[in-house]
N, C-alpha and C positions, 0 to 999 in steps of 0.2 A: 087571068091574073095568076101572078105566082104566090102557091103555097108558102108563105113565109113560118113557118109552125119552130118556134125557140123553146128551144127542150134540151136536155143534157142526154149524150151519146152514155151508154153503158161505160164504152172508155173513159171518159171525162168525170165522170162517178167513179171512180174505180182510185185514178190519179188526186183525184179529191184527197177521198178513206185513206191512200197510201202517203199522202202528205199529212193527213191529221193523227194518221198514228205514227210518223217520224218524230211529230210536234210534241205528241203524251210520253212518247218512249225520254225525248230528253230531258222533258220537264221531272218525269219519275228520276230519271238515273242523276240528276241533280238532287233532289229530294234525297232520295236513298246515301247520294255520299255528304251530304249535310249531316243526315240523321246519323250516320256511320261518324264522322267527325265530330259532332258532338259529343255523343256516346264515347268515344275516346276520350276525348280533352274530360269530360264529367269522371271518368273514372282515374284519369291521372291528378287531376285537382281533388279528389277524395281522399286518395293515396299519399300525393303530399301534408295536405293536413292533419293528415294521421299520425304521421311521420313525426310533423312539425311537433304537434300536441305532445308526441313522449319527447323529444330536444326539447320543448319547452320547459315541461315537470322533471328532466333530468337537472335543466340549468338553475331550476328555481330551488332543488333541494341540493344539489354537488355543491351550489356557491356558499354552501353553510356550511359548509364541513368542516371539521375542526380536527385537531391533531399535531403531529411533528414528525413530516417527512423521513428526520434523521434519526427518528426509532424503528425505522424500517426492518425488517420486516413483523414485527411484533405488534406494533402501535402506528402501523400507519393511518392516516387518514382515509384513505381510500387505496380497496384492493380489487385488482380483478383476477377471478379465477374463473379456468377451464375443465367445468367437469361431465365429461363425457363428449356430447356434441352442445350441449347447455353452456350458458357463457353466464357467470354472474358478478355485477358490478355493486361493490357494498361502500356505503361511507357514515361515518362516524358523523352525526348532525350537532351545533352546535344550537340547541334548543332554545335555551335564555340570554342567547347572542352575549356573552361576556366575553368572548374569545379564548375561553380555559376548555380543556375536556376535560367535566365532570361527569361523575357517576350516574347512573341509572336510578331513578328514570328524569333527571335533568337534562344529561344529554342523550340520543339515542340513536341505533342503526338506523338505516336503510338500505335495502337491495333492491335492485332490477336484475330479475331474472329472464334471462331472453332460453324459452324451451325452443331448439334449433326442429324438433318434430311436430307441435304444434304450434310453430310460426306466433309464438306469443312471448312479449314485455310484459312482464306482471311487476307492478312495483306493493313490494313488503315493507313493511318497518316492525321496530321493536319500541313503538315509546310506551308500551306498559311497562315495560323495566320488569317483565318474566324471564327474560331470557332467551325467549325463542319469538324468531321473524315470523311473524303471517304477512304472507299478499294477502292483498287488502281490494287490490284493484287489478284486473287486466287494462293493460293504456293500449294497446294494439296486438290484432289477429293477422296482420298481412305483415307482417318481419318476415325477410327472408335471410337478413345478416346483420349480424350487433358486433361492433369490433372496438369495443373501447378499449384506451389505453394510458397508461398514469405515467407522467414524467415529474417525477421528485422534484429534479435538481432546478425544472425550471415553474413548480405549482401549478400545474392545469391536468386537464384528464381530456384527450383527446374521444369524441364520440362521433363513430361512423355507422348508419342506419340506411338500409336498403330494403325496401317496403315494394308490394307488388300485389296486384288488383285481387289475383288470384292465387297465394303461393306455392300453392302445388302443381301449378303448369307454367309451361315454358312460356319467356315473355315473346309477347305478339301485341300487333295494335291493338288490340279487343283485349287484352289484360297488359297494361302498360307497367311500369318499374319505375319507382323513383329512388334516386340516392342523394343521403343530405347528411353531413357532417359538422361537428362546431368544436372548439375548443372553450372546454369550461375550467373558469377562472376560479381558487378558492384563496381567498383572501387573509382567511383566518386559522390555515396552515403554515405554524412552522417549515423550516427550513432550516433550522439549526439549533 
């Protein structure tokens, strides 16, 4: 009779192992750029909301502003100044919504301060009517650039925000960059 004996050759074990680990290598290197994709997409959706949240609390106090354009540069409504590598955007609030500017502490400041070295929005105001602005709040640490900007002739204040996962490094997939801008409307500025 013939030895019939069904057994696996050393070879055959071998092409097995080298097929079952082609199998794990690409099931990992899936895994691994899922988790890598994620991980990005998570921190650019972190970054935009960040973002969103100071254009939100910009839009909800700029839309109250109060003043008269045409007193420029004395009494305007909203002014932006540059100082240093600091950007700061101030506006005259119109507190008791009557649409007049009154005196302190009925109507009162606000600033955003964007520090261009520690990548931060702090927003200040003055409604104790002392005289001097406190922040009050940091609204975001990953500002990388605040470019607002006042158009009299036609009432709005243009705001441009450039936020980034990490801002003291170069953007790369693993610290992604978001840019988001808005035009705010102030309804309760003169114009003449």
């Amino acid at each position: 009779m013939l030895n019939q004996n069904k057994s696996l050759s050393l070879m055959e074990l071998i092409i097995a192992l080298a097929l079952m680990g082609l199998i794990i290598l690409g099931i990992n290197s899936i895994n691994i750029f899922s988790l890598n994709h994620l991980l990005t997409a998570d921190r650019r959706a972190k970054v935009q909301n960040e973002v969103s949240y100071v254009l939100e609390c910009m839009t909800k106090e700029i839309s109250r502003a109060i003043g008269n354009s045409a007193n420029c540069p004395t009494n305007c409504p909203v002014s932006v100044l540059n100082m240093g590598t600091d950007i700061v955007l101030s506006a005259r609030i119109d507190a008791n919504k009557n649409g007049q500017s009154d005196s302190y502490p009925i109507d009162y400041d606000i600033v955003y301060w964007f520090d261009n070295t520690a990548h931060t929005i702090d927003y200040c105001n003055n409604s104790s009517g002392a005289g001097n602005v406190q922040c009050t709040e940091t609204l975001s640490q990953t500002i990388t650039s605040f470019n607002p900007t006042y158009n009299k002739a036609n009432n709005y204040v243009g705001v441009a925000i450039t936020g980034r996962w990490d801002p003291n490094q170069a953007v790369s997939p693993d610290n992604p960059e978001v840019s988001m801008s808005t035009s705010l409307n102030m309804p309760s500025v003169s114009t003449h």
